[in-house]
N, C-alpha and C positions, 0 to 999 in steps of 0.2 A: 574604527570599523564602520562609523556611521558613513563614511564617504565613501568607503567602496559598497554599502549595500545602495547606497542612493544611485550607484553607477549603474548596479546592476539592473534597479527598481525602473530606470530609467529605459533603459534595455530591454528588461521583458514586457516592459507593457507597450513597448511601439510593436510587440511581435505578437504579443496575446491575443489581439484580434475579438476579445470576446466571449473567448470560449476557454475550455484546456486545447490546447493545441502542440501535437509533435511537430517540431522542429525540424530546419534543414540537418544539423546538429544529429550523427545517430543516439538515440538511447534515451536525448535530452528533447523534455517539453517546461511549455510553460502555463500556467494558472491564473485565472485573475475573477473576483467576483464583488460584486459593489453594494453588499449587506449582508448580514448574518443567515445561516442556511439549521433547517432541521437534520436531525443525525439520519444519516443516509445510508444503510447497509451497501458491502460491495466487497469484491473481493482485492487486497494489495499485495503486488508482488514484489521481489525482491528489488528495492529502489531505495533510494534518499532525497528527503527530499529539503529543500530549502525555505523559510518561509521570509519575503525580503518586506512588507508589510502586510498588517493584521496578523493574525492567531487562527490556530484550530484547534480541537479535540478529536481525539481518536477514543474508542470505545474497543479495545480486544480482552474479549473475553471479559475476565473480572476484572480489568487494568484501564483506568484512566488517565491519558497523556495528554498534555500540552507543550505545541510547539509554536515559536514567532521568532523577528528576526534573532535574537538570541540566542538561539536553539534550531537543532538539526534533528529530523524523527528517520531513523534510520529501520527497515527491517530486511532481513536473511533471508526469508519462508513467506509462501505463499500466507497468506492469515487472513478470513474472514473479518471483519471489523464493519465500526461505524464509525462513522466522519463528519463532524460538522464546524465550519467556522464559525466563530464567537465574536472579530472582531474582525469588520469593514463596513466602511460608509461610501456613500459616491464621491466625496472629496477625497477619502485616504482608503481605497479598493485594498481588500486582498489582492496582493501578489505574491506566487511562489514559482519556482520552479524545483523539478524533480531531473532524477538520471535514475536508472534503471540499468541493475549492476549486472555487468557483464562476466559472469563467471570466470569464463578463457582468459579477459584482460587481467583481473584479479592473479589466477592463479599465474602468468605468465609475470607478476610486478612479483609475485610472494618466491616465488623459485629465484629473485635475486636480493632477497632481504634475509638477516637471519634469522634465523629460527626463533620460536617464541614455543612456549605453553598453551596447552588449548584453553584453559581456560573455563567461563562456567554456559550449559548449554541455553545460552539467550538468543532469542530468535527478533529480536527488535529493541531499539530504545529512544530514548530522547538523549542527548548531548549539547553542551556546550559549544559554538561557534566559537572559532577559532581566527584571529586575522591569516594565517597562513593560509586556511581552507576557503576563504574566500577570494584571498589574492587568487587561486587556479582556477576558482568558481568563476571571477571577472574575467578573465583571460579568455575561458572559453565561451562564458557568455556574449564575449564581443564578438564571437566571429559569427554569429549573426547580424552584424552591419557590416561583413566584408566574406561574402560566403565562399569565393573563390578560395580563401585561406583554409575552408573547413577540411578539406580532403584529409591537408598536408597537416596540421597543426592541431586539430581536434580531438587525436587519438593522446596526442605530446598531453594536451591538457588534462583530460581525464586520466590520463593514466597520473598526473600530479595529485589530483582528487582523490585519486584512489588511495595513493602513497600517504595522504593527510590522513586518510580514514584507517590507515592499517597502524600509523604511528600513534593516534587516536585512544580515547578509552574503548572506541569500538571494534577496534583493532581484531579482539579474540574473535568478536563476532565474524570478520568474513575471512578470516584465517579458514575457521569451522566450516563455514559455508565451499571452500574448494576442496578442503581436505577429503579425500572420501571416504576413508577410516574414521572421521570425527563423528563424536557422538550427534550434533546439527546435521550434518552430513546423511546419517543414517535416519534422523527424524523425518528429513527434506523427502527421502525415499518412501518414505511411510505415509507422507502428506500429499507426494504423488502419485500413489495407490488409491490413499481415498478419493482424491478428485477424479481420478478416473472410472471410479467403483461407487460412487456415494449414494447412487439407489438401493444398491446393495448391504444383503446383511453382512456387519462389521462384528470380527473379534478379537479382540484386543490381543490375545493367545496369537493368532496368527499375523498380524502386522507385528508382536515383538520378537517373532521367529524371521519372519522379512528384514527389520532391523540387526535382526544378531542381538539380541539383548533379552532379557529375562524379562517377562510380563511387568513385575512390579519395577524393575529399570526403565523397564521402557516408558510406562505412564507417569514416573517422574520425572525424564527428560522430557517427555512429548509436550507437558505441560509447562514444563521450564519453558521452552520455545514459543509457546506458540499461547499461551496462559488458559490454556482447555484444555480436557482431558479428551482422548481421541475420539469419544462418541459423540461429545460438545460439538466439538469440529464438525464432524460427520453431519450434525443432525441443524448447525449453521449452512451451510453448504447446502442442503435438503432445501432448507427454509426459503431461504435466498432464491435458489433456483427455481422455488415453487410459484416465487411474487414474479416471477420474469414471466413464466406460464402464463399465469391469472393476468397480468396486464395485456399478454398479449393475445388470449381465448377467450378470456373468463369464467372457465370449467374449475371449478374447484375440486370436484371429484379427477376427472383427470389428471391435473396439473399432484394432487395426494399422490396418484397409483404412480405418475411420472415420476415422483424422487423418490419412491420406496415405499410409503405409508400404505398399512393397509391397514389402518383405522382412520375412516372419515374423522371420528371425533377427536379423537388425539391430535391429530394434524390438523383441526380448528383450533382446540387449546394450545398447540405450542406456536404455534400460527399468532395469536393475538396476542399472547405469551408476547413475540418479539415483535409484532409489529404496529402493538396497541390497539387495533381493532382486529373481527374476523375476518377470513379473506374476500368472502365480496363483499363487503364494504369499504376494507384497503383497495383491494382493484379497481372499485369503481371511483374513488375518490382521488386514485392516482389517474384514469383516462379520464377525468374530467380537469384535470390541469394544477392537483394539488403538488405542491413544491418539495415533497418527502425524497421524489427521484431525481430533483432538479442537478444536484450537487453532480460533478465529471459529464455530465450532459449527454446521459444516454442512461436507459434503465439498468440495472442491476443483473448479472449474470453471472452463472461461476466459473464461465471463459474470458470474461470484462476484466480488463484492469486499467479501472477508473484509479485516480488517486488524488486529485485536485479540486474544486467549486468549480463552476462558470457559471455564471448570469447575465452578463450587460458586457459591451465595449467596458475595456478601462482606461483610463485617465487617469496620469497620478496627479494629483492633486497639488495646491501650493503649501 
């Protein structure tokens, strides 16, 4: 396997440019950063993602993961999280690349495979790499040095991608995710309510009546998925969106009444709570050019879907 990740390693950082950067490639980007980054809240959407040198950690909820080229960090669901790389230097940069799971292509691979079991409601994981799943992953990563190929050939790849992930241990996971009767399914509905609603007051009684499920079903799936319970969620999302305000007004009072609070003080306690200080003090130490927002290269929002570091051009290294 070490020869096709070095093909790929090879590949994405003549394309990385730098930054995270989407590709000509629909769906797919790539990632690259050339030292260790602090945990960076933000919101990840349904994607997989790759990591072809260095490491990171994820922070959801009560759940700590690591993923590097060994391992694949796969999630279903929208999910507030934290992120930070653990291992890159400027000789051996992080590089990754992500793809961003297209529902349609999914359920259009699953309608000619057969049938499986649903399975348990997990909304994310880490896995094992696979040489198969990289043999599809090389394939398509090349047709960024022959972009003419991408139109014709690109869909052919990923849809092999997909097919490694369904035969996969991740398998149940985006079975659930097209299914629409699946318990995931029905979570996914529930987590696209609050995102749309999150200033709002949340009751757990009425998203398990949204879902089709019984209050105490419901907060035992919700949390299967996504490892919060749905006010956690709700009240990450708040937060999040509240540091995007403050970076960008500096009204603390505002940016509270903007995601729902109406207790200033509460909303400084949970505020520092997650973000290790209060919020003007975060704010201003984030527009004075501290590195907390640096990671995906753009500040935090609960419309963003950062997923990767950037810091510096990369070079792979000897």
């Amino acid at each position: 396997m070490q020869e096709q990740l070095s093909r790929m390693l090879a590949i994405a950082a003549r394309h990385v440019d730098g930054m995270r950067r989407d590709t000509l490639i629909p769906r797919v980007a790539v990632h690259g950063g050339i030292g260790p980054t602090l945990p960076t809240p933000s919101l990840y959407e349904p994607a997989l993602c790759l990591v072809l040198q260095g490491a990171k950690q994820v922070m959801i909820g009560d759940r700590l993961l690591r993923y590097d080229p060994a391992s694949y960090f796969i999630t279903g669901v929208d999910l507030p999280a934290s992120g930070w790389v653990v291992e890159a230097t400027p000789a051996k940069p992080y590089v990754a690349v992500s793809l961003r799971l297209d529902r349609a292509s999914l359920l259009a691979l699953i309608s000619d495979m057969p049938p499986a079991a649903e399975g348990e409601t997990r909304g994310f994981a880490v896995s094992a790499v696979t040489p198969d799943l990289l043999d599809a992953w090389t394939r398509l990563l090349a047709l960024l040095d022959t972009p003419d190929d991408i139109a014709v050939l690109a869909p052919i790849h990923e849809r092999e991608i997909l097919y490694r992930l369904l035969k996969g241990p991740q398998g149940g996971v985006l079975r659930q995710v097209v299914r629409a009767d699946s318990r995931l399914s029905r979570v996914r509905q529930a987590i696209a309510w609050i995102r749309a609603h999150f200033d709002e007051m949340l009751r757990v009684e009425d998203l398990a009546e949204r879902a089709g499920m019984s209050p105490a079903s419901f907060h035992r799936h919700f949390k299967a998925a996504t490892a919060m319970s749905p006010l956690q969620y709700q009240k990450t999302l708040r937060l999040q969106e509240a540091r995007r305000l403050l970076i960008a007004s500096g009204g603390a009072a505002r940016a509270a009444h903007m995601v729902g609070y109406e207790s200033a003080s509460q909303f400084s306690r949970e505020y520092a709570r997650m973000f290790g200080a209060p919020p003007h003090r975060d704010a201003g130490r984030l527009r004075g050019g501290n590195r907390v927002l640096e990671e995906e290269g753009a500040p935090v929002a609960v419309l963003d879907r950062p997923f990767e570091t950037v810091s510096a051009p990369v070079k792979v290294g000897d």
